[in-house]
N, C-alpha and C positions, 0 to 999 in steps of 0.2 A: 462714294459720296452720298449717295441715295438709295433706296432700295421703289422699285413704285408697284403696286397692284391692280389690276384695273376688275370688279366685280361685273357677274352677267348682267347687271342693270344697265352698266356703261359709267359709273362714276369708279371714281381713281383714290388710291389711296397712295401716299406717297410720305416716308419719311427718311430723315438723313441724321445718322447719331454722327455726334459731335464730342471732341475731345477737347480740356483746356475751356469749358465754358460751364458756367452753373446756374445758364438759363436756358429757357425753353419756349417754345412758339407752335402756338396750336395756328393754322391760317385755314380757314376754308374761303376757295377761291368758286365763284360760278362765272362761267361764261357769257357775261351781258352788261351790256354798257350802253352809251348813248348811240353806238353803230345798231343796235338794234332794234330803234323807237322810231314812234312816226312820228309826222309833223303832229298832230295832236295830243301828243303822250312822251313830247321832247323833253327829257327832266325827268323820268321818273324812276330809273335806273339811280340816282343818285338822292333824290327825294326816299324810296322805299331804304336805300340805305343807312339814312338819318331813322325811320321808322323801327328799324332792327330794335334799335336801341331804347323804345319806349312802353317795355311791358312783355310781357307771356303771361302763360298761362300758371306758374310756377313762380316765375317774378310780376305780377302785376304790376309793381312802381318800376319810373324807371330810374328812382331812388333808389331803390334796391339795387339795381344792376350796378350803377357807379359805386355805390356804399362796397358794395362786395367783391367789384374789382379793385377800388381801391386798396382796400383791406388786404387785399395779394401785394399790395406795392406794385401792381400789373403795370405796365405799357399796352395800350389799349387805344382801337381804333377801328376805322372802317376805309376806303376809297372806291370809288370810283372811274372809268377809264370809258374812251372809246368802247371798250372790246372786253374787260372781266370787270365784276367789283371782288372786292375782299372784305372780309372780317377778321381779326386778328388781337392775341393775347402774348403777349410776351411777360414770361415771369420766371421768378426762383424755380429749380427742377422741383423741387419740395409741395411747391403750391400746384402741378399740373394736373394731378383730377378736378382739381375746384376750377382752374380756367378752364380746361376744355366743357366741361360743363355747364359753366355761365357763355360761353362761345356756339356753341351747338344750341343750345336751347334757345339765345336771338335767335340764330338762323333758321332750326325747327320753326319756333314754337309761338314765333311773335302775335300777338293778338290784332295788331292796326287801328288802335284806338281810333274813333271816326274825330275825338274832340282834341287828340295827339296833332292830327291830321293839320287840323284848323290852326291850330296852335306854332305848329313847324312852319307854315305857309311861310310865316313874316322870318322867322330864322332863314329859311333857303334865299327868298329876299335880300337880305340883308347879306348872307355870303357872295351871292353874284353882285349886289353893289360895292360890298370891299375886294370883290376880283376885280371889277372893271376901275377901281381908283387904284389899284395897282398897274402901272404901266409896263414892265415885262411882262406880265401875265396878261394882260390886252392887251399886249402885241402878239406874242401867243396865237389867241382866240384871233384876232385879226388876220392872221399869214394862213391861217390851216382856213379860215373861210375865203380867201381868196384863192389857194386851190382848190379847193372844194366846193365849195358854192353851199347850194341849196340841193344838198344830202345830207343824210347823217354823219358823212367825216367832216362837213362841214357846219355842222352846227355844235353850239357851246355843249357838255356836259350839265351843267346845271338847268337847261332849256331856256327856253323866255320865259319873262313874266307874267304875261296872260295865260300862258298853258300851264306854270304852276299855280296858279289863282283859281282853277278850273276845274285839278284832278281831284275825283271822286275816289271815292272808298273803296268801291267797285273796281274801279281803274286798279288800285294797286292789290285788290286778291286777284283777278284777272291777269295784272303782268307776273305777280308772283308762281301762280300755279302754272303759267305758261313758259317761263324761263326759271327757276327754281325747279330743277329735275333732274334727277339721277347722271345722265348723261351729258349735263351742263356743268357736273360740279367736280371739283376736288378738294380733296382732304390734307391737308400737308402739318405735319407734326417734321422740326427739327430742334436739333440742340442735346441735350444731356437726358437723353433718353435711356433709362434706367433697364428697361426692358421690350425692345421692338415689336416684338411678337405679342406680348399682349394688348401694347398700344393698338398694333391693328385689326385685332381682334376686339377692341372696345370700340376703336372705329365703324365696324363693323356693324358689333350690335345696336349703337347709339342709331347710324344710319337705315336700319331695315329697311323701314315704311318709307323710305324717302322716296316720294314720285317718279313715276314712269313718264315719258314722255317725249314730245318732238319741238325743241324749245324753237322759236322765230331766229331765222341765220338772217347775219346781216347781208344788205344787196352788195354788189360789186360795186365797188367805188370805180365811178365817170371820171377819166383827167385829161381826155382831151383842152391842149396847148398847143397855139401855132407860133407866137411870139411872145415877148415879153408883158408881163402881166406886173400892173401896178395899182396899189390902195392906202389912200393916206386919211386915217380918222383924226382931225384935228382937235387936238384938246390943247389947253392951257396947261405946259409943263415946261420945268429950265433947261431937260433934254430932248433933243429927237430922237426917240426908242426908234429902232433898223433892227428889221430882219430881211436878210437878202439870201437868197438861196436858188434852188431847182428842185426839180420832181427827183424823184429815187424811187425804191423799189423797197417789198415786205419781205418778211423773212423765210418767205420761202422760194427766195431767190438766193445760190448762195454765192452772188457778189456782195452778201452784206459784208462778209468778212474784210475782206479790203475795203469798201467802203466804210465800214468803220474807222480802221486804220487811217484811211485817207481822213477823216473826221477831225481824228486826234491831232496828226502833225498840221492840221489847218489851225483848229482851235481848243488842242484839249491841254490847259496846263501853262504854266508860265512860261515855259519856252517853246512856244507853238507860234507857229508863223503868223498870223494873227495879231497872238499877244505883243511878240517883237515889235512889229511893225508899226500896228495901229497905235497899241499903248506905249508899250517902251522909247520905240524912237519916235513918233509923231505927236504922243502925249493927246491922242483923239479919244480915248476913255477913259472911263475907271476899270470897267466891266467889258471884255469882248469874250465870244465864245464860240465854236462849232459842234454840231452835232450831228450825226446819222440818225434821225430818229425811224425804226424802225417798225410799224403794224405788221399784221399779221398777212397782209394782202399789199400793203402801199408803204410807200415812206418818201421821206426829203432829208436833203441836205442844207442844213441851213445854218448863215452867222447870224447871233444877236448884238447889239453893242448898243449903248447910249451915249451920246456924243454931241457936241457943242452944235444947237442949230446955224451959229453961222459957219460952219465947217465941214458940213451935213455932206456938200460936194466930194471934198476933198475924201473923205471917210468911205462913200461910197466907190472912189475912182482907186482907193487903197485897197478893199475888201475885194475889189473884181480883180487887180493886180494880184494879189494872193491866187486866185481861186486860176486866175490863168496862167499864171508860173506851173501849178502843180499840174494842168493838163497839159502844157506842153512841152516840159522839163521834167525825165527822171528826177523821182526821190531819192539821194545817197542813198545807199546800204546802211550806213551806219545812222541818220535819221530815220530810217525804218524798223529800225532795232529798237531805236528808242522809244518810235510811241509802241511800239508792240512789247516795250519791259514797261513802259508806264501802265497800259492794259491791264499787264499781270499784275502787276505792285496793286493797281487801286483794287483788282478784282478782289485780291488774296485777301487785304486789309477788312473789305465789304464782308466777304464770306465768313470772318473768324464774328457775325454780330447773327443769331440765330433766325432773326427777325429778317434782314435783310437774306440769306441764304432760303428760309422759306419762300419768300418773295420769288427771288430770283428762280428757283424752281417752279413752282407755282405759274408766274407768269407764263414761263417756257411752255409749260404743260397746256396752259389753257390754248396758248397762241399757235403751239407748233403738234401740240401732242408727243413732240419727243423732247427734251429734254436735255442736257447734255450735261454731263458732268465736268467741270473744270479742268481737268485734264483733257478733254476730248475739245474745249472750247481753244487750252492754249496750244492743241495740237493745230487747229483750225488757224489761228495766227498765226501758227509757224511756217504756216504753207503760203502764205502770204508772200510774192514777191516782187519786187520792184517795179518789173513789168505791170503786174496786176494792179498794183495805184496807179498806174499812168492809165490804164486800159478804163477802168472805172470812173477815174478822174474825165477823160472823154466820155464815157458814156453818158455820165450826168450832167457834169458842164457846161450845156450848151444854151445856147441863146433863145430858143424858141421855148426853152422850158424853164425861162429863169422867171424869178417873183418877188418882188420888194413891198413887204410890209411899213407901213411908218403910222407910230402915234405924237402926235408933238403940235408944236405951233405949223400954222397956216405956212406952204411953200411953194414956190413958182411950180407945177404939174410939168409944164415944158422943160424946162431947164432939166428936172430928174428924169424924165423920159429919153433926153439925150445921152444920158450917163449909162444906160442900159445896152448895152455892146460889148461881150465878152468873144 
């Protein structure tokens, strides 16, 4: 699936040829996100990567950089995360020296215009205000700060607004050259790769000079929970956004595997217990979902839904039904089949887009430093067994580690504090 390299520097080269695809995806991924900022400098992991984009030394406009990605017909982008950012070209196989080269040379070669700086303030602005009028996405932000607090896993990616109003030019060659290093990074080329060996030998050379260094690891994420923990931000909207879940565990614990699974037959898909229940037969959504989300140190298990506030009760006394069936009740065999072919179905379908397969490698690498190739991922669900959903399903389920997010209209605090008993 892959082939990967790691140089004496400590940065990784990693690519995966692809058959049946006539694009290609240059991704460099570095290890640093908002897990690794202080209270002072919250935001800038995600601000420097808006910055990528506004000049080098080779491109000064950063007209140039869009005019000339365009011009590839590219799919082009950058993110942000807890834990890695990325930079990313997807295009025609035909076009790949020209991406990788306007690709590399952001990440090289960026200059940090001081009046770009000034100028971005009021855009990164303006994205944290249409995240926060998005209300899944500020429930989101709401749930991970209520487990989290006042840490880094608990504060926004984009920071506050006074700590981006604040950062100097300084600030971002300082985090630059301090997280931007050799041993922070990886290189992932997938897709219709003509020739491997030279690609990684152009890898190679492009990266020589790339810095030495000891980039800032993030702290240990704090989760002391004795009981159930609740936070309700009240906004003016026709739903109450709900996220109900518990603490879980990062990936390098390997109960992620069944916790995943356990995830899926909760809330992954239209016939996930969840979906039936809440949506189908109660008609309490449009939207319900579960997930295992997964860090590289921590995670949780948690449902989202938006759901009628006068019914708010009922939705919540449905969702803990669900979540206590499945720890006290074997899964069929043959329900555990199924979310473990749905797994493989959406993986397969994911993997055949070069972009997302970069990703997924990439991620892996930065998070776990191994990797796993899809066959080794659906050997991992195949060992998955019944027992082991129930085993995990109790592990996580419990009452002292449960957390209800809620954004919506004003609601009795009592009333949903009683509801909190699984």
């Amino acid at each position: 699936m892959f082939k990967k390299e790691v140089l004496p520097n400590g940065m990784r080269i990693l690519t995966a040829s692809m058959s049946g695809t006539n694009t290609v995806t240059v991704l460099i991924f570095v290890g640093t996100g908002s897990n690794h900022e202080t209270r002072q400098n919250n935001g800038i992991s995600h601000f420097l990567e808006h910055m990528f984009f506004k000049g080098t030394v080779k491109r000064p406009s950063k007209i140039q950089i869009a005019v000339e990605l365009d011009g590839l017909g590219a799919v082009y982008n950058a993110f942000t995360s807890n834990e890695y950012t990325g930079y990313f070209a997807k295009v025609g196989y035909q076009y790949f020296d020209q991406a990788f080269d306007v690709v590399t040379d952001i990440f090289l070669n960026s200059t940090l215009p001081a009046e770009e700086i000034e100028r971005e303030r009021g855009v990164i602005i303006e994205e944290m205000h249409m995240r926060h009028d998005d209300p899944p996405q500020r429930a989101g932000y709401l749930w991970e700060r209520l487990l989290y607090g006042d840490q880094p896993a608990g504060w926004e990616t984009l920071g506050e607004e006074p700590v981006i109003k604040s950062l100097k030019r300084d600030d971002f060659v300082d985090y630059f050259h301090s997280q931007y290093v050799a041993k922070n990074t990886a290189v992932i080329v997938a897709g219709n790769i003509k020739n491997e060996a030279a690609v990684v030998e152009k890898i190679k050379e492009t990266f020589r000079d790339l810095r030495d260094g000891e980039p800032r690891t993030q702290p240990k994420v704090k989760e002391g929970q004795s009981s159930p923990a609740f936070f309700h931000e009240e906004k003016k909207t026709d739903q109450m956004h709900v996220i109900l879940g518990f603490r879980g565990f990062g990936k390098d614990d390997p109960r992620v595997w069944p916790a995943s699974l356990l995830a899926t037959i909760l809330g992954g898909g239209m016939s996930s217990r969840m979906f039936l229940e809440v949506r189908e037969e109660l008609g309490l959504a449009y939207h319900i979902s579960t997930s295992f989300d997964d860090y590289s140190r921590y995670g949780y298990l948690a449902t989202y839904a938006g759901v009628p506030v006068e019914k708010l009760d009922k939705a919540i006394e449905t969702i803990l039904g669900e979540y206590r069936k499945i720890r006290d009740l074997k899964v069929p065999e043959e329900e555990l089949k199924k979310a473990r072919d749905y797994v493989k179905g959406t993986s397969l379908i994911g993997m055949e887009s070069s972009s997302n397969l970069a990703t997924f490698i990439g991620g892996e690498e930065i998070l776990t430093g191994k990797p796993l190739t899809i066959d080794e991922v659906f050997k991992k669900l195949d060992a998955v067994s019944v027992e082991d959903i129930q085993s995990v399903a109790r592990d996580i389920i419990k009452e002292e580690t449960m957390n209800l997010a809620l954004l919506g209209p004003a609601y009795e605090r009592e009333k949903l504090e009683k509801l909190l008993k699984i």
